[in-house]
C-alpha positions in Angstrom: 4.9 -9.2 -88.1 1.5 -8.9 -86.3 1.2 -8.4 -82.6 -2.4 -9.4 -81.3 -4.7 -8.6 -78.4 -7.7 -9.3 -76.4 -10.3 -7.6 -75.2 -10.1 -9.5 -71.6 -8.3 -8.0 -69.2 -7.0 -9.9 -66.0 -6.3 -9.9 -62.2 -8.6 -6.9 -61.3 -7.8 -6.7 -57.4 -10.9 -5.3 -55.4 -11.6 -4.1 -51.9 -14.7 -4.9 -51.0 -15.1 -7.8 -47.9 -17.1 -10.4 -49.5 -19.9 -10.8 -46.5 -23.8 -12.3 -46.5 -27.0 -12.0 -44.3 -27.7 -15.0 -42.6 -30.9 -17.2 -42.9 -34.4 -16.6 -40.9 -37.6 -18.1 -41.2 -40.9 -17.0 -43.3 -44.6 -18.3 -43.0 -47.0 -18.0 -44.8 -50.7 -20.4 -45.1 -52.1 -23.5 -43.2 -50.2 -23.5 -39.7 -46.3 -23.0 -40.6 -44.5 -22.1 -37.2 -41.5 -23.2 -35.0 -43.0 -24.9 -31.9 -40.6 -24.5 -28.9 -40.3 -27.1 -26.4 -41.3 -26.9 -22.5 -38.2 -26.0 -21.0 -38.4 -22.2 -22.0 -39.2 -20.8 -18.4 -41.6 -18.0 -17.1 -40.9 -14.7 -18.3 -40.4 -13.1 -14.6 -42.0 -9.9 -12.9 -38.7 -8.0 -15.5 -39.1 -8.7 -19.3 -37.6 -8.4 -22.4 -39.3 -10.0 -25.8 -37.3 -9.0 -29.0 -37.4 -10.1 -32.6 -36.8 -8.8 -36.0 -40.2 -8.9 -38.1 -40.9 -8.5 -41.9 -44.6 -8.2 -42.5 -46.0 -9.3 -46.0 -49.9 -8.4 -45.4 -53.2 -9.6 -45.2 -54.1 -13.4 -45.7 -58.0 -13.3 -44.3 -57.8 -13.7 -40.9 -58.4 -11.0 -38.2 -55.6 -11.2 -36.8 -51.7 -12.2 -37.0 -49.4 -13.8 -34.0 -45.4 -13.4 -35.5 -44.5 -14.5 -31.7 -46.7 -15.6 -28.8 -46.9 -17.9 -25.6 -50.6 -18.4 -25.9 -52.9 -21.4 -26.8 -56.7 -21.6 -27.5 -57.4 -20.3 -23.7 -54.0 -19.7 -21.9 -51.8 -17.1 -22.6 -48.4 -15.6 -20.5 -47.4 -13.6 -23.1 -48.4 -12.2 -26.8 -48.3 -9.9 -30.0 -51.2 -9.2 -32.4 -51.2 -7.6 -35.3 -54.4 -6.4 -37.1 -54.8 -7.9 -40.5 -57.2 -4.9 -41.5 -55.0 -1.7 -40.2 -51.2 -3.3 -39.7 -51.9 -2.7 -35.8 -49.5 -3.9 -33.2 -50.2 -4.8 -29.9 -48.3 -6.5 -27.3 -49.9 -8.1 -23.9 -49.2 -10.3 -20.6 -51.6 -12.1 -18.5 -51.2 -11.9 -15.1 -54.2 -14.7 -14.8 -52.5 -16.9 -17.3 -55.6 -17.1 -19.7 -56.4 -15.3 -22.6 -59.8 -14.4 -21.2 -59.1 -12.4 -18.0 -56.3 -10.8 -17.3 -54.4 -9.2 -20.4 -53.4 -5.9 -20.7 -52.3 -4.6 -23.9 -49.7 -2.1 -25.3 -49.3 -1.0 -28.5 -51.2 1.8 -30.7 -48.5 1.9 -33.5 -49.3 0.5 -37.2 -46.7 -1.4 -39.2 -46.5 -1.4 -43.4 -45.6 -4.4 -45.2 -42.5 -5.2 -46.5 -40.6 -3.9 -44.2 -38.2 -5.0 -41.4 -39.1 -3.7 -37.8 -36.8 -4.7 -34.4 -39.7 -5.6 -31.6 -38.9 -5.0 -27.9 -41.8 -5.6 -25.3 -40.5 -4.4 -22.1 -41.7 -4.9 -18.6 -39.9 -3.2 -15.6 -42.1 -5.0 -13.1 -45.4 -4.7 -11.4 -46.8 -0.8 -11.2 -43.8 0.1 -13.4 -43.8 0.6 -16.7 -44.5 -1.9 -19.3 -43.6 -0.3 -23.5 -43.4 -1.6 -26.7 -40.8 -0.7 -29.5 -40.7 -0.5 -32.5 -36.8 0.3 -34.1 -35.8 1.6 -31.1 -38.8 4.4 -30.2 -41.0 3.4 -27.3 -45.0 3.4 -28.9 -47.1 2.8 -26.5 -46.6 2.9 -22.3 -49.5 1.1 -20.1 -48.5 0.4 -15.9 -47.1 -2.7 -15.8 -50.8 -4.8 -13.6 -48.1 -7.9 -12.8 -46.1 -10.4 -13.5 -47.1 -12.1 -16.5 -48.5 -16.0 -15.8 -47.6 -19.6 -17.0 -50.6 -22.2 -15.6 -50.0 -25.4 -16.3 -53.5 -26.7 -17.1 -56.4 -24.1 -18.3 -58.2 -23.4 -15.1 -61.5 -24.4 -16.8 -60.2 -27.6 -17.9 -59.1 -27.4 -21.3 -55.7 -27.2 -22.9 -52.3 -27.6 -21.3 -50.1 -25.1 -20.6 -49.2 -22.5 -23.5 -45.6 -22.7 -25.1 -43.5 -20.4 -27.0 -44.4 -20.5 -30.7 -43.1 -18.7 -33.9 -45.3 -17.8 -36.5 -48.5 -18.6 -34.9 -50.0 -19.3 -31.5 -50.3 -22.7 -30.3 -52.4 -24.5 -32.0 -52.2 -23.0 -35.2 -54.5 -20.2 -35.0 -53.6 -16.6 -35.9 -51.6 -17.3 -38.6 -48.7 -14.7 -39.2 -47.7 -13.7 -43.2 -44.1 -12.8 -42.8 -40.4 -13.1 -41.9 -38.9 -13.6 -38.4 -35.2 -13.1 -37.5 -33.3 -12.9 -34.1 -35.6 -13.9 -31.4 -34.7 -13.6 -27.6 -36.7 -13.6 -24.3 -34.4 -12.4 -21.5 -35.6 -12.0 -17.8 -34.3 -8.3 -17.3 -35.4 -5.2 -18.6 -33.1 -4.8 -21.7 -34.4 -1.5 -22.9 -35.7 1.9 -21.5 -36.8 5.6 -21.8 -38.2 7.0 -25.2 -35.7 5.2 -27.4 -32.7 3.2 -28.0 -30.0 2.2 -30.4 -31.5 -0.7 -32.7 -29.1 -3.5 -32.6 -26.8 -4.2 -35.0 -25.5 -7.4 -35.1 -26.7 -10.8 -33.6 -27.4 -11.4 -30.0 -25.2 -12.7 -27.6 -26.5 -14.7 -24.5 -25.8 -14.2 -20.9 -27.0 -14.7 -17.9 -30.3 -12.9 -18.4 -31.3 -14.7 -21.2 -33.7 -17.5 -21.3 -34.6 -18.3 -24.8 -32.4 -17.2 -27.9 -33.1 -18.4 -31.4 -31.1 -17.1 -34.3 -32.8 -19.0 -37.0 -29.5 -19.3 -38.7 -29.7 -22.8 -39.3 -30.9 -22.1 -43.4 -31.8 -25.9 -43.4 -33.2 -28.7 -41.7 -36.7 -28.9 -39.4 -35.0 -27.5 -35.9 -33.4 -24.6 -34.9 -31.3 -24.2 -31.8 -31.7 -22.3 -28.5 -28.4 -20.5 -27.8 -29.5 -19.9 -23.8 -28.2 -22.6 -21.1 -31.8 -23.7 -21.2 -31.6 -25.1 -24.7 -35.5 -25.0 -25.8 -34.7 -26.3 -29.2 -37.9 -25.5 -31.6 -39.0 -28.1 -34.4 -40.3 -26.8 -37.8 -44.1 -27.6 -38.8 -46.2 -26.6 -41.3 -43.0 -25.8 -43.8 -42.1 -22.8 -42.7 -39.3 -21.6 -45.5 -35.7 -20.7 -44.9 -35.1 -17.0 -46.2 -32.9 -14.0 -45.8 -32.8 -12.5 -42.6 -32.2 -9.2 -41.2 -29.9 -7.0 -42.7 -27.4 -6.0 -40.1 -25.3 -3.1 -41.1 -22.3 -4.4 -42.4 -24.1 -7.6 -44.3 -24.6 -7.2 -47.4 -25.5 -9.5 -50.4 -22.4 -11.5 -51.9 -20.2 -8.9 -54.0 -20.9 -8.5 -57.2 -17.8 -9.0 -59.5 -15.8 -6.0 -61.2 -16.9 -4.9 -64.8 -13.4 -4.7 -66.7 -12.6 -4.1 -70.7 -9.1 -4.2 -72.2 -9.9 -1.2 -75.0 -6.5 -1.0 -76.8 -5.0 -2.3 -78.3 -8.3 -3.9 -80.4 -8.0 -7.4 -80.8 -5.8 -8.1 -84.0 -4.2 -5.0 -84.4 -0.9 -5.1 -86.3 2.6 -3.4 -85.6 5.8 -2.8 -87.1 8.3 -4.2 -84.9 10.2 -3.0 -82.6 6.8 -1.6 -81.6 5.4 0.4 -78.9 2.3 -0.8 -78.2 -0.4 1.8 -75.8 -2.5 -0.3 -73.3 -5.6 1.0 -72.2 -8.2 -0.5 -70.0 -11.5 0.5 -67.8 -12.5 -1.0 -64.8 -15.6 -0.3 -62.5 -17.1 -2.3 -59.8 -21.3 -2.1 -58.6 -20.5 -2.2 -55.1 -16.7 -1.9 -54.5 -14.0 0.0 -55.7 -11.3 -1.0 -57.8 -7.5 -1.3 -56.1 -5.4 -1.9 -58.7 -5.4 -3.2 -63.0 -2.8 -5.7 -63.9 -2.2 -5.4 -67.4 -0.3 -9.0 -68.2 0.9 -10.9 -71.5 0.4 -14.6 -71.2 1.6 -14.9 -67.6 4.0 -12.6 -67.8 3.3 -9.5 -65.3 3.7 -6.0 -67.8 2.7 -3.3 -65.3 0.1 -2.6 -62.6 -1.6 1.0 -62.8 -3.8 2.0 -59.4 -5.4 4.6 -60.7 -7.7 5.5 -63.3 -7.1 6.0 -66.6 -5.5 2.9 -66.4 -2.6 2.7 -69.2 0.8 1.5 -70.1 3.1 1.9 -72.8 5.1 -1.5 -73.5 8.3 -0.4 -75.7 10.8 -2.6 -77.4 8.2 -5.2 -78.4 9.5 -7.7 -80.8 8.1 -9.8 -83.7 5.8 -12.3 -82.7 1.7 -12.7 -81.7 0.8 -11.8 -78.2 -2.1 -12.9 -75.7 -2.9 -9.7 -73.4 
């Protein structure tokens, strides 16, 4: 009589929770960026600008605009970053050009490759106006104003400046990188040296007057979640990527690595046999709960903790699937 096994062991039960970062938007060359439409209002004498940001370096330009409300010659509203040193700068215009008027904050340097959260806040004119970067206030500059939306370029030029990822309008400055989570709210959101980064997505309310999650992962529009709804239309081919890693997400579990090692496949017994069952069982990024050691579809034993074993008795003549 010969009894046989396998080396595959079955129903490994694990305890990891099976969860995924959602989707955000990178650009790259030529003029990617998400053009919103005109309904997003004026920021408001109290600010908030926040985004998640992955920077992926230098394409040739001077300068990069991950998020901006600023055309060829208007401007409410802006960030630069400095192709040459990683610079960051934020600004308003209180003239609504991009000429006259701007005051900048911002004397921190970002790396590459890396995920910031951005938070430009205003607390109103002769307050203070700061720019974050993961939660430590950077830079500080007295707040000259509240920032300014013309509608028409006082010298005659181009229309009114809209809200633009990835670029500024027009296609000009454009930014190498990822962009996750953006929201403009018309209260001050943030204060003093530092704050807790976020961790998880935003919710609106009733400060919030442009939020984009960029969780659509398809399609060339993604949705404003604010009661304003300033949907924003993909152009250039921006490319639907991984977003921001909020604690708790994390890639799509990786399945258990399991081996039955005895009895070797095609051993033989004398019946009535005892038969040892062995197995090991490890998992990359969970833990093992349990091992189900089974013949056919017959349930033997379950063993929750390691070495996992059992000792089937009384087995009987015959050739066995394990």
């Amino acid at each position: 009589p010969a009894l046989a096994g396998t080396s595959t062991p079955v129903n490994v039960t694990i305890s990891a929770v099976q969860t995924s970062t959602g989707p955000a938007l990178q650009f790259s060359t030529g003029s990617m960026r998400v053009q919103m439409s005109s309904t997003v209002p004026p920021l408001g004498d109290t600010f908030t600008i926040e985004f998640f940001m992955k920077w992926y370096g230098a394409t040739g330009d001077t300068w990069q605009a991950p998020v901006s409300r600023t055309n060829w010659s208007n401007q409410e509203w802006g960030f630069i970053l400095t192709e040459a040193t990683g610079r960051f700068q934020a600004s308003i215009s209180t003239t609504g050009t991009h000429n006259y008027g701007v005051t900048y904050v911002g004397t921190a340097n970002v790396v590459t490759d890396r995920w910031y959260h951005v938070a430009f806040v205003g607390h109103g004119t002769g307050r203070e106006m700061a720019l974050y970067l993961d939660g430590v206030r950077i830079s500080t500059r007295e707040q000259p104003g509240t920032p300014m939306l013309v509608a028409v370029d006082p010298g005659g030029g181009n229309s009114r400046a809209e809200v633009t990822i990835g670029n500024q309008m027009g296609g000009a400055r454009q930014f190498n990188g990822v962009v996750d989570e953006f929201r403009m709210s018309n209260i001050a959101r943030y204060s003093g040296a530092s704050f807790a980064i976020p961790t998880s997505e935003f919710l609106p309310d009733a400060n919030t007057i442009g939020l984009w999650h960029l969780n659509e992962g398809a399609g060339t529009v993604t949705y404003d979640s604010s009661t304003y709804r300033s949907n924003g239309a993909l152009q250039g081919g921006p490319q639907w990527v991984a977003g921001y890693p909020f604690p708790g997400d994390t890639p799509v579990n990786q399945p258990p690595v399991v081996s039955l090692t005895s009895p070797q496949d095609g051993a033989t017994y004398t019946a009535p046999a005892t038969v040892q069952l062995a197995a090991t069982a490890s998992d990359p990024d969970g833990s093992i709960t349990r091992v189900d050691f089974w013949r056919g579809t017959t349930l033997l034993n379950s063993d929750t903790s390691s070495p996992y074993s059992y000792s089937w008795t009384g087995v009987a003549s015959g050739s066995y699937l394990l």
